[in-house]
N, C-alpha and C positions, 0 to 999 in steps of 0.2 A: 128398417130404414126404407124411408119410400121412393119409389122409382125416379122422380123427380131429382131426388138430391144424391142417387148415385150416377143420375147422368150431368152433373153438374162434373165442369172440371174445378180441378184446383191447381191455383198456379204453381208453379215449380214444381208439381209432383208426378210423377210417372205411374198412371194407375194400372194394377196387374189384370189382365182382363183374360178372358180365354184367347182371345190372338192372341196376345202377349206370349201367353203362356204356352203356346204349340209352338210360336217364334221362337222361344227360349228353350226347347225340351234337350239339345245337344248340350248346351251350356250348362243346363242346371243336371242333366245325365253324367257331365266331367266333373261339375263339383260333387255330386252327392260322392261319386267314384273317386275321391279324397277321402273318402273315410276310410278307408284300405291302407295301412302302410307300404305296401309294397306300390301301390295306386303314388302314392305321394313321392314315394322317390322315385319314381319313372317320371312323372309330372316333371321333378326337382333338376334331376340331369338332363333333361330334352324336353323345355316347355312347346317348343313349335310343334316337335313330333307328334307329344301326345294329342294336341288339342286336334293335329290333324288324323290322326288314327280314331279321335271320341267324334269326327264329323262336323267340327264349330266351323258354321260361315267366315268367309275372311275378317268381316267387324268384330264377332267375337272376339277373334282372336289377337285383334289387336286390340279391342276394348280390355284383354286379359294381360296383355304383354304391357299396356300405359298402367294397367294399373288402377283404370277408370270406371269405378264402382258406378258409378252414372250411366255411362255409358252399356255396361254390361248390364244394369236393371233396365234400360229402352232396347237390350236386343232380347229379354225376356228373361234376364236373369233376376230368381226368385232370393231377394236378401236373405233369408237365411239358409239358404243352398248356397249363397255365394261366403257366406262367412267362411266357410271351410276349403273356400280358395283363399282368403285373406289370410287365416291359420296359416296355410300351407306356404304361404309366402311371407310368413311374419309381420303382418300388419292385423292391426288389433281393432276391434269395433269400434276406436277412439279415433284410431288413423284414418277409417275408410268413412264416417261422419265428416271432421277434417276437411279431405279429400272432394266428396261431394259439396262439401258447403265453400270449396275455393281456398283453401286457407293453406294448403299446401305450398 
């Protein structure tokens, strides 16, 4: 791809870039640490705690608490590190598409 066309924006889309991705490294540190069952039911009984014991800025954490796939992908969460926060809170790749597209 040439340089030209990946400095092109596209509208509505949130492109992952390396800021993004150093922005995002507590966020996407909490979900990869979903893949632990013990990780998930600590997450499950005290969502505020854990996200504050994994270090997520305040936005995060409300970007995780709304619920707001959108959101949590502009403070550098990496979609499929976040799928496994969706899992863990029972919303399915159907729901969190849905969600960002407004349809909720």
């Amino acid at each position: 791809m040439g340089r030209e066309m990946m400095d092109r924006e596209i509208p509505g889309t949130t492109v992952f870039t390396g800021e993004r991705s150093r922005q995002g490294y507590r966020l996407n540190q909490m979900a990869m640490s979903l893949s632990d069952p013990v990780n998930r039911q600590r997450f499950c009984a005290d969502e505020a705690r854990y996200m504050a014991e994994m270090g997520l800025s305040e936005a995060q954490q409300d970007a995780v608490r709304r619920r707001d796939w959108a959101a949590m992908i502009a403070q550098g969460g990496n979609i499929y590190l976040l799928l496994k926060i969706g899992a863990t809170v029972g919303q399915s790749v159907l729901d969190m598409q849905k969600q960002m597209r407004g349809e909720n």
